[in-house]
Backbone bond lengths (Angstrom), bond angles and torsions (degrees), N, CA, C in turn:
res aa  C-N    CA-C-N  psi(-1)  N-CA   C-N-CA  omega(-1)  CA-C   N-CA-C  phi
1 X - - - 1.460 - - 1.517 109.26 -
2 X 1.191 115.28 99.48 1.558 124.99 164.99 1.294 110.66 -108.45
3 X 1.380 131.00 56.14 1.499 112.25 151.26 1.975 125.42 -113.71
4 X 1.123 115.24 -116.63 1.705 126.94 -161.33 1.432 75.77 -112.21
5 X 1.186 137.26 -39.35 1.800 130.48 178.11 1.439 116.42 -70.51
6 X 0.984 104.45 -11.41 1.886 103.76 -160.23 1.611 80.77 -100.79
7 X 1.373 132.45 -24.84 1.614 124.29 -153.85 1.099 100.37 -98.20
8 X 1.443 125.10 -10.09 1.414 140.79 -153.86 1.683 95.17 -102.96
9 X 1.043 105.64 -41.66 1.633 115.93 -145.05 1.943 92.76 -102.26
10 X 1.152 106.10 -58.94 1.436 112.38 178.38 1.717 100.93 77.02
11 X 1.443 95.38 -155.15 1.857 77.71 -173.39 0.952 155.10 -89.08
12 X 1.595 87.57 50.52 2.279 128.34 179.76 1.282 94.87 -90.94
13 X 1.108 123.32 -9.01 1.756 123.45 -155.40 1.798 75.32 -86.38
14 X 1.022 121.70 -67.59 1.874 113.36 -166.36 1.170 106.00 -31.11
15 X 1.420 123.23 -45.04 1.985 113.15 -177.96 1.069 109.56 -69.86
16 X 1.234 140.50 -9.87 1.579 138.66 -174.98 2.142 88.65 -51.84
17 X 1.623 102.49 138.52 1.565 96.56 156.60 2.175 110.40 -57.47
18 X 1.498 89.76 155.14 1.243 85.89 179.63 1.524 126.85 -71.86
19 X 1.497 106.56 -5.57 1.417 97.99 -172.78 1.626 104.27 -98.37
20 X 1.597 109.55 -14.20 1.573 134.52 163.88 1.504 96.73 -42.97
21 X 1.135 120.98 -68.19 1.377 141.67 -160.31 1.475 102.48 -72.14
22 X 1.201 153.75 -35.82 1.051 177.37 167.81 1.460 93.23 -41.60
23 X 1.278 114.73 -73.78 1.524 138.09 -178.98 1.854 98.52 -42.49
24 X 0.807 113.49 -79.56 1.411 119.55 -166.76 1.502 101.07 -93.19
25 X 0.941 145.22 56.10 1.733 148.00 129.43 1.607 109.18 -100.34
26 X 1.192 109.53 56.02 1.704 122.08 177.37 1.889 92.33 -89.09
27 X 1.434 136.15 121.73 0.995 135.76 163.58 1.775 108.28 -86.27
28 X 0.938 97.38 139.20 1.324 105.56 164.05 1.797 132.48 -44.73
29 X 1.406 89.93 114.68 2.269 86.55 -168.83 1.247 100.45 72.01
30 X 1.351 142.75 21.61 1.460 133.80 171.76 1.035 98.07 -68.42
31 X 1.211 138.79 -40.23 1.444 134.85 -160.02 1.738 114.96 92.71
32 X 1.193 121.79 -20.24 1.224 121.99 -176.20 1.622 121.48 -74.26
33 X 1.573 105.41 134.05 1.243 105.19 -173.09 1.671 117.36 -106.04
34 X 1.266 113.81 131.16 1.859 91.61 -169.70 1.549 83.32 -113.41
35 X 1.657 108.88 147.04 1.569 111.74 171.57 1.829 91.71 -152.68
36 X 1.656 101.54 124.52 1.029 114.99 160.66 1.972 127.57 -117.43
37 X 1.164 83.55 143.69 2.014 99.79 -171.21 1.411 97.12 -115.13
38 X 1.512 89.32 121.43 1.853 107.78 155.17 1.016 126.96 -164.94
39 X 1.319 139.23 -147.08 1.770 114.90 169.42 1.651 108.35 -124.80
40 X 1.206 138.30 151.39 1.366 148.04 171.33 1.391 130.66 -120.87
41 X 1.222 108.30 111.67 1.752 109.66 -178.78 1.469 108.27 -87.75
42 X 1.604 95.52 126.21 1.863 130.07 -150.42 1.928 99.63 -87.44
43 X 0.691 106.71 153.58 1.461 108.23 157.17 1.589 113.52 -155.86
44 X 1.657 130.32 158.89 1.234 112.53 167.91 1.483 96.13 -156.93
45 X 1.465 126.42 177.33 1.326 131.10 -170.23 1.291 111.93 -88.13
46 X 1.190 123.90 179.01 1.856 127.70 175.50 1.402 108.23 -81.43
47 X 1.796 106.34 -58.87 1.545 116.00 -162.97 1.166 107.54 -57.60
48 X 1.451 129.29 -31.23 1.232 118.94 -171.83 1.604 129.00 -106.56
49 X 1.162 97.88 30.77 1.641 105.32 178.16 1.600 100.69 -49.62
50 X 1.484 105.41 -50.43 2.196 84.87 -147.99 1.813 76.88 -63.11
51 X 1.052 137.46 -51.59 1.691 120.46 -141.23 1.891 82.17 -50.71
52 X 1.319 111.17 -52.22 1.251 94.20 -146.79 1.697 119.41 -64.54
53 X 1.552 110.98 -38.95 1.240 98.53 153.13 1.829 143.04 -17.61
54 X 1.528 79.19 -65.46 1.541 105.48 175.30 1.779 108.76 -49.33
55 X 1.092 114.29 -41.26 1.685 115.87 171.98 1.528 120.97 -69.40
56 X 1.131 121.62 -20.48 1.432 120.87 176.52 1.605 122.05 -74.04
57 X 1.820 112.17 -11.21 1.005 114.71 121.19 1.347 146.02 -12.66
58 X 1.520 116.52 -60.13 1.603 128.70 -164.16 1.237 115.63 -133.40
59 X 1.847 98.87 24.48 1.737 111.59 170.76 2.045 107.93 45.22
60 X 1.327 87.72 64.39 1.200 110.57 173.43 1.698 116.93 -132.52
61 X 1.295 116.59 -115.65 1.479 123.92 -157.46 1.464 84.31 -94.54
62 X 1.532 111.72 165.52 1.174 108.72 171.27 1.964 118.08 -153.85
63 X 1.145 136.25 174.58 1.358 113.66 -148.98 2.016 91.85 -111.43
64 X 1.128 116.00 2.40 1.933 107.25 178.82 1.639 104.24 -71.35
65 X 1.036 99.31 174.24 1.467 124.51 159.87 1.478 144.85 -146.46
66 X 0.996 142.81 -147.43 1.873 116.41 160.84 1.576 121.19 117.62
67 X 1.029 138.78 154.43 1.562 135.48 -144.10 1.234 79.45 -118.76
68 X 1.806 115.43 143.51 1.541 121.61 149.54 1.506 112.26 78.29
69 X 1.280 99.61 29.49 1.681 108.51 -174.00 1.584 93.94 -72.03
70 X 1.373 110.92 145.15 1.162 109.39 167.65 1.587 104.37 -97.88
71 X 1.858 93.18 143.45 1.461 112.79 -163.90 1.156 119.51 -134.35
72 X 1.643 133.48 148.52 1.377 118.20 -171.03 1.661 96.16 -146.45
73 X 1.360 135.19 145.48 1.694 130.07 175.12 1.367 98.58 -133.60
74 X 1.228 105.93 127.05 1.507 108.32 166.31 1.650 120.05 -131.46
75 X 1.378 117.13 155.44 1.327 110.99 -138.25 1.726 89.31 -146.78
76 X 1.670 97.28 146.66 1.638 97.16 -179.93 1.036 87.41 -161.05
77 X 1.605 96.52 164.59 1.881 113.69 174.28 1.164 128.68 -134.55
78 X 0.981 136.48 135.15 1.688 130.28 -140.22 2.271 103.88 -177.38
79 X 1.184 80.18 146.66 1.652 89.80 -178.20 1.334 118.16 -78.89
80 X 1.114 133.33 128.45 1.608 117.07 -177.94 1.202 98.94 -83.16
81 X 1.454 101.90 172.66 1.611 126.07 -170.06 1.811 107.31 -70.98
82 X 1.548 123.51 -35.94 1.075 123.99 132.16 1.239 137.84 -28.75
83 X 1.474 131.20 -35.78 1.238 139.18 154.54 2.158 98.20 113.77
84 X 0.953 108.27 27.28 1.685 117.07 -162.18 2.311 89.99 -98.17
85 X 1.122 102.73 125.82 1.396 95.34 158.55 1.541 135.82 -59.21
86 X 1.032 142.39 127.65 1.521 128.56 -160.60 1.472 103.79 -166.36
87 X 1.954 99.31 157.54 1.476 99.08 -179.60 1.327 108.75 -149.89
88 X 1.483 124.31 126.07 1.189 116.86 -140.90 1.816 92.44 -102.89
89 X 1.195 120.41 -161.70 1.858 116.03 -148.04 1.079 88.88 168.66
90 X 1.587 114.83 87.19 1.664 130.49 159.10 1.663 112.33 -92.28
91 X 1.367 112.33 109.67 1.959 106.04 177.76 1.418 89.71 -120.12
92 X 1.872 95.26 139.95 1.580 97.76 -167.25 1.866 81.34 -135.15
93 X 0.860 101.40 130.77 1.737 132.70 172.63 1.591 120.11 -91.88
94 X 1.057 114.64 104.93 1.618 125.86 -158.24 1.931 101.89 -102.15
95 X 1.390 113.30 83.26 1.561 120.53 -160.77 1.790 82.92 -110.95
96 X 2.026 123.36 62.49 1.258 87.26 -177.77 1.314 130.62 115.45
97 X 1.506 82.84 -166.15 1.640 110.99 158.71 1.334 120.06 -66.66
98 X 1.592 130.10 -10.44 1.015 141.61 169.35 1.275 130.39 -137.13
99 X 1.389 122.41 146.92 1.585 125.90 -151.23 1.276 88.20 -131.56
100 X 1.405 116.18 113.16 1.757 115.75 171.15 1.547 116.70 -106.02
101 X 1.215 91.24 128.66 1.762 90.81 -179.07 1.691 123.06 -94.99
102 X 0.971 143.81 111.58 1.188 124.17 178.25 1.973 105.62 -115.98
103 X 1.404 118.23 113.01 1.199 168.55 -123.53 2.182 101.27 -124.98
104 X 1.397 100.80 104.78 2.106 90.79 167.04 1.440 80.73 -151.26
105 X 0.681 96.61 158.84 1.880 143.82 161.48 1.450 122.55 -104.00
106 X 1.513 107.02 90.13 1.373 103.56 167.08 1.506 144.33 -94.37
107 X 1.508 136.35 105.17 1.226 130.92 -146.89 1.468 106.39 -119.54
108 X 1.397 114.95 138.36 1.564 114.23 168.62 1.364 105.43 -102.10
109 X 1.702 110.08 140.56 1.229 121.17 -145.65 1.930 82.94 -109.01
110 X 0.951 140.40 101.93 1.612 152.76 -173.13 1.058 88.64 -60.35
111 X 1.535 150.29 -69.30 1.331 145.07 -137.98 1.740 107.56 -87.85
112 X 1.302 94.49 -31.75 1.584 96.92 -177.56 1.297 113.12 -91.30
113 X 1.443 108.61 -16.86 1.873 113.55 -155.90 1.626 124.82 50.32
114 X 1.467 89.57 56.10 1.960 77.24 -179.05 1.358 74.26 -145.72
115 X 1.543 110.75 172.08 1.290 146.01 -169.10 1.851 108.71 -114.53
116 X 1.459 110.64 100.53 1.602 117.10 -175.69 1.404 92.35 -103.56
117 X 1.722 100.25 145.94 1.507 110.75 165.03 1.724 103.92 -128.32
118 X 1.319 105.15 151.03 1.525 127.69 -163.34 1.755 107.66 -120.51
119 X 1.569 104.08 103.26 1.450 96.90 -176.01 1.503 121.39 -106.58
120 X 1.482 107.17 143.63 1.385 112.67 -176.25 1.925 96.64 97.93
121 X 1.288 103.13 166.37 1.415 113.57 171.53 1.524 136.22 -55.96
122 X 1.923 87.42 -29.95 1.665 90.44 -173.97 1.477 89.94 -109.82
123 X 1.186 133.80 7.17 1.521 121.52 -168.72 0.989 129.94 78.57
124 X 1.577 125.21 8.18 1.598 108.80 -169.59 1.693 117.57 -78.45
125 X 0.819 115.51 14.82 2.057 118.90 164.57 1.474 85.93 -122.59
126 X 1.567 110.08 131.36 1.354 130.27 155.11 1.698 104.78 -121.08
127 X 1.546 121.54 138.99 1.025 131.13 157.61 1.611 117.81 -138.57
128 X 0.915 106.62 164.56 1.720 126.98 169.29 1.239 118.00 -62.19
129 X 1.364 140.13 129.36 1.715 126.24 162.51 1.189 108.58 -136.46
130 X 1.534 97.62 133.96 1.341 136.52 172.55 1.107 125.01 -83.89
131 X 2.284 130.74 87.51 0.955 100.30 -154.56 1.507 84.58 -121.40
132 X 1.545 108.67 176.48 1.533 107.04 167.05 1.738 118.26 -160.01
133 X 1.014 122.88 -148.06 1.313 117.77 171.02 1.500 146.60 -119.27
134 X 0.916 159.00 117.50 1.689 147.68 -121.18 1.513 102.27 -171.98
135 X 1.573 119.44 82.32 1.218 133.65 177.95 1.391 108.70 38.32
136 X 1.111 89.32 69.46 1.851 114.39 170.27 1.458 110.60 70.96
137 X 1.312 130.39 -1.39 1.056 149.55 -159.70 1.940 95.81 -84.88
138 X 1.412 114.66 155.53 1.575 121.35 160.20 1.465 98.33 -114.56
139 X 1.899 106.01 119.13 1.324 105.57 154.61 0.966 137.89 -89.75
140 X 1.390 168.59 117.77 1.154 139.87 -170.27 1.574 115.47 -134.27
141 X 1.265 138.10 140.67 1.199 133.85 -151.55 1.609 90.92 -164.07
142 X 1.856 99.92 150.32 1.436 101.62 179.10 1.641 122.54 -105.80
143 X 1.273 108.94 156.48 1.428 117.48 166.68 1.362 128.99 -80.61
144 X 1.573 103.52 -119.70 1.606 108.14 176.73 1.997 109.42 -79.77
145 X 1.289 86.78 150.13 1.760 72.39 178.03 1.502 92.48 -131.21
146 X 1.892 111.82 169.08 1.517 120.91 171.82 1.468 110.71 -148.46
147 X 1.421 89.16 131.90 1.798 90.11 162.34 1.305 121.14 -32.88
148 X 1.679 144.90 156.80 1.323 132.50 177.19 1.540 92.76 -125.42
149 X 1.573 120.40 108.87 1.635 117.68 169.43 1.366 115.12 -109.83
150 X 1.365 114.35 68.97 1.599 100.55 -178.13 1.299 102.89 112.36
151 X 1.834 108.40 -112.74 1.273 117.05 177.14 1.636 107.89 -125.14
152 X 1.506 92.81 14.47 1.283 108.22 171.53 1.505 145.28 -77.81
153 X 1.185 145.41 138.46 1.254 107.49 179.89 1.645 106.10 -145.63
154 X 1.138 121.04 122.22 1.501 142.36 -169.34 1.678 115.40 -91.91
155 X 1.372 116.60 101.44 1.723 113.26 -170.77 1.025 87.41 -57.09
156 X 1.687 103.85 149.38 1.845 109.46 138.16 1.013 124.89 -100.24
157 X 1.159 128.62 160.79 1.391 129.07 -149.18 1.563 90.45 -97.03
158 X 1.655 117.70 179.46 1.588 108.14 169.25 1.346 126.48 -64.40
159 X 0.766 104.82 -42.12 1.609 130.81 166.92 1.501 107.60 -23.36
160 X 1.185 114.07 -62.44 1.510 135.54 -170.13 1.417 108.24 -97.81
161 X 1.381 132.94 -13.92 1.334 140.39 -171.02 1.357 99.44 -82.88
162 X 1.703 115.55 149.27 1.641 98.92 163.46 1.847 108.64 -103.33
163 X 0.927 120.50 -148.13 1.167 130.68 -155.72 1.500 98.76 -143.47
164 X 1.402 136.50 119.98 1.223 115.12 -167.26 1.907 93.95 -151.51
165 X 1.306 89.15 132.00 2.190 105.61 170.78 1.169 105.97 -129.93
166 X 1.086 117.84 129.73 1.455 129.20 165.64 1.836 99.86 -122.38
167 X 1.613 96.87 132.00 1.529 109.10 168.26 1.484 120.50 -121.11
168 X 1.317 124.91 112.97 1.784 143.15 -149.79 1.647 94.49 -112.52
169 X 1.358 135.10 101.04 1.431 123.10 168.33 1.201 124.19 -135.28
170 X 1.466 170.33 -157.49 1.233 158.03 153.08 1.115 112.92 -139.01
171 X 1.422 135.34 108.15 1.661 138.92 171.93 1.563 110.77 -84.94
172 X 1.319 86.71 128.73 1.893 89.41 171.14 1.197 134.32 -119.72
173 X 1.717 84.21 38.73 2.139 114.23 160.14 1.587 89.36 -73.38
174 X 1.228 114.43 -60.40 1.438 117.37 -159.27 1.496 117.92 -108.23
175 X 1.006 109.75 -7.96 2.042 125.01 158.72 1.623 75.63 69.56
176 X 1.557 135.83 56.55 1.583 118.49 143.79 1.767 89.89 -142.62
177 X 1.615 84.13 156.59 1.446 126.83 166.20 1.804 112.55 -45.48
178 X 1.085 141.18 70.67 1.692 131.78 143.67 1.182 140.44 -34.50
179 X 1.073 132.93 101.85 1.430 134.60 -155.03 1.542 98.15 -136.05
180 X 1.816 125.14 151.96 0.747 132.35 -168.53 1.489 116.33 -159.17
181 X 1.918 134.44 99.83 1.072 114.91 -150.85 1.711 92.90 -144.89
182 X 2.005 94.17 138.45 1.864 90.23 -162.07 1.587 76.57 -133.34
183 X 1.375 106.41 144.77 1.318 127.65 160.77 1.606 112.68 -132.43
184 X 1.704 99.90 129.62 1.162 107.10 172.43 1.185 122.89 -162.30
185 X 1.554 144.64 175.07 1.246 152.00 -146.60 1.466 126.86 -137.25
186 X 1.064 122.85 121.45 1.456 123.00 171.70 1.816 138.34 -19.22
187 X 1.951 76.05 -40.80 1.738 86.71 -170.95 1.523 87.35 -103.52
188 X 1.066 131.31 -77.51 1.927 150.36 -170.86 1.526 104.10 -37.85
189 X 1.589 123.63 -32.97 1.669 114.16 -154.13 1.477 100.84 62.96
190 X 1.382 92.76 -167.49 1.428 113.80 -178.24 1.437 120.02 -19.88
191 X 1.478 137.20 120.06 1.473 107.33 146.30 1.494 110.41 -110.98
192 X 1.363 113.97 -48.58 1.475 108.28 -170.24 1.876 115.51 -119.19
193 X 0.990 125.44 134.03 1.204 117.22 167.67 2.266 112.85 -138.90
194 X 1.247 100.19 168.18 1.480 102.92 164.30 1.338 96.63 -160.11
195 X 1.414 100.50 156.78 1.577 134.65 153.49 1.598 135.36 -144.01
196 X 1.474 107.85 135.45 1.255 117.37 176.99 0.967 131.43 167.83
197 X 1.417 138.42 -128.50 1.557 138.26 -160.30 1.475 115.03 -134.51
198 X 1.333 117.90 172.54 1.317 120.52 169.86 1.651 102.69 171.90
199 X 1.445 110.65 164.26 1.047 131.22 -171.61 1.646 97.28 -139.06
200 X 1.704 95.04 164.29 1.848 93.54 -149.09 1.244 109.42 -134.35
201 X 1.718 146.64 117.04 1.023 120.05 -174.36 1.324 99.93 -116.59
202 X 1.330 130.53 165.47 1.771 123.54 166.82 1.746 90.45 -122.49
203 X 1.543 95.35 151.48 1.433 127.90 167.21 1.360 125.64 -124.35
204 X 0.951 112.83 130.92 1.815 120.98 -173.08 2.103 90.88 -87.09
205 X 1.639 95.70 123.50 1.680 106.86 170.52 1.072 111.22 -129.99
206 X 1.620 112.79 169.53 1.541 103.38 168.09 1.329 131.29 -94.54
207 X 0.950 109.01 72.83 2.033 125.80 -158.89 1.178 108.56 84.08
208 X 1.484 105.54 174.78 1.526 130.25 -156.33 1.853 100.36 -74.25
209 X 1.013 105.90 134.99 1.606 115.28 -177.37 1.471 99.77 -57.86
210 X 1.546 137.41 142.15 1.113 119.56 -175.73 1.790 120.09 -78.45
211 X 1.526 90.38 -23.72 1.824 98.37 170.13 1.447 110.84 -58.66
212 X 0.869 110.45 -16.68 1.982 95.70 176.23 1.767 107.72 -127.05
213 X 1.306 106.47 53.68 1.470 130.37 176.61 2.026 89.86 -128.04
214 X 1.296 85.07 75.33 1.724 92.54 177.04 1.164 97.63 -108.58
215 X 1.639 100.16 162.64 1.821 129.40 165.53 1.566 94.57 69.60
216 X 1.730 115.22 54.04 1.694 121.57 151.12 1.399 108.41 -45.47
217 X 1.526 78.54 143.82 2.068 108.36 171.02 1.605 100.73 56.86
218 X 1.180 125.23 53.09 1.270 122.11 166.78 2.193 112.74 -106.76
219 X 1.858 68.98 80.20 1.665 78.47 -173.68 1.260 112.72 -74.91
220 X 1.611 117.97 -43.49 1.631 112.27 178.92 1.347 116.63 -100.07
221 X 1.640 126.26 168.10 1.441 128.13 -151.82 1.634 81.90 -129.62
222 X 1.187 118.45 149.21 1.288 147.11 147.91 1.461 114.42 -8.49
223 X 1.327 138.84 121.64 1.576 117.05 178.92 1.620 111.13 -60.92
224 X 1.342 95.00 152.65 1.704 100.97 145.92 1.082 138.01 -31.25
């Protein structure tokens, strides 16, 4: 495992299950593409429909819901133009008549040693993640988060922050990937969550596709 997880995790990364680990040992410019298909039952909150609308805009959160959605995540690793290691994480939700993408950027910050994620295409939510290990399992959960203006970056307060777990594990009753991801808020509760399955293939390419070379010109990182 050489990626933005292994730098994060240090030598927690060995308990990762191996096929856990598998998943996230994307090296940087390897060229390798991992894309997994399965289906995920959606959920999301009431209060926050318009925001969420409003995000499908910037291949972020989005306002459907529904059992057995068919689902696919694909994942690459590549250097930013900044020169920061990172691996980007496109999940696109097939409701239909509509295909929702939800779009982060994950970067390890070398100077600080922490692990930032970048949501939506252009980045405008940056937060911190906190990930670790839980019987082979990847946890990962967020910290401080900031508006992204430019090269700017604006805390949010808790208030305005969401609350975010993601659970990454692999059972080998059923040889697929379990994943489990809840977002929610202080004031609103719930807005977005999924759960479900997938199966995983990797492909050898010749560099990172340029469509999932998201969140350009991200020269400066979040303060300390």
């Amino acid at each position: 495992m050489t990626g933005v997880y292994e730098r994060a995790l240090g030598e927690a990364a060995a308990d990762l299950h191996p096929k856990v680990r598998d998943r996230y040992s994307l090296a940087p410019d390897d060229g390798t593409v991992c894309v997994g298909r399965g289906e995920m039952d959606i959920t999301r909150g009431t209060l926050v429909l318009p925001a969420l609308y409003a995000m499908t805009t910037q291949n972020m959160l989005f306002p459907e819901a529904g059992e057995g959605v068919p689902f696919s995540v694909t994942t690459v690793a590549y250097t930013t133009e900044g020169g920061h290691e990172a691996m980007t994480t496109r999940r696109a939700f097939d409701f239909g008549e509509t295909t929702r993408l939800f779009d982060s950027l994950t970067v390890w910050d070398a100077e600080a040693e922490r692990l930032l994620d970048f949501l939506g295409t252009h980045g405008r939510i940056a937060s911190e993640l906190h990930p670790r290990v839980e019987d082979g399992a990847l946890v990962v959960t967020g910290g401080r988060q900031w508006a992204r203006l430019g090269n700017r970056y604006v805390p949010l307060p808790g208030p305005l922050a969401a609350n975010v777990e993601v659970r990454d594990r692999y059972d080998e009753a059923d040889e697929r990937y379990h994943v489990t991801a809840t977002v929610e808020n202080d004031l609103v509760g719930h807005m977005l969550g999924y759960r479900g399955t997938f199966t995983q293939e990797q492909t050898d390419g010749d560099g990172t596709p340029d469509d999932l070379r998201i969140v350009r010109g991200l020269d400066r990182l979040p303060p300390r």
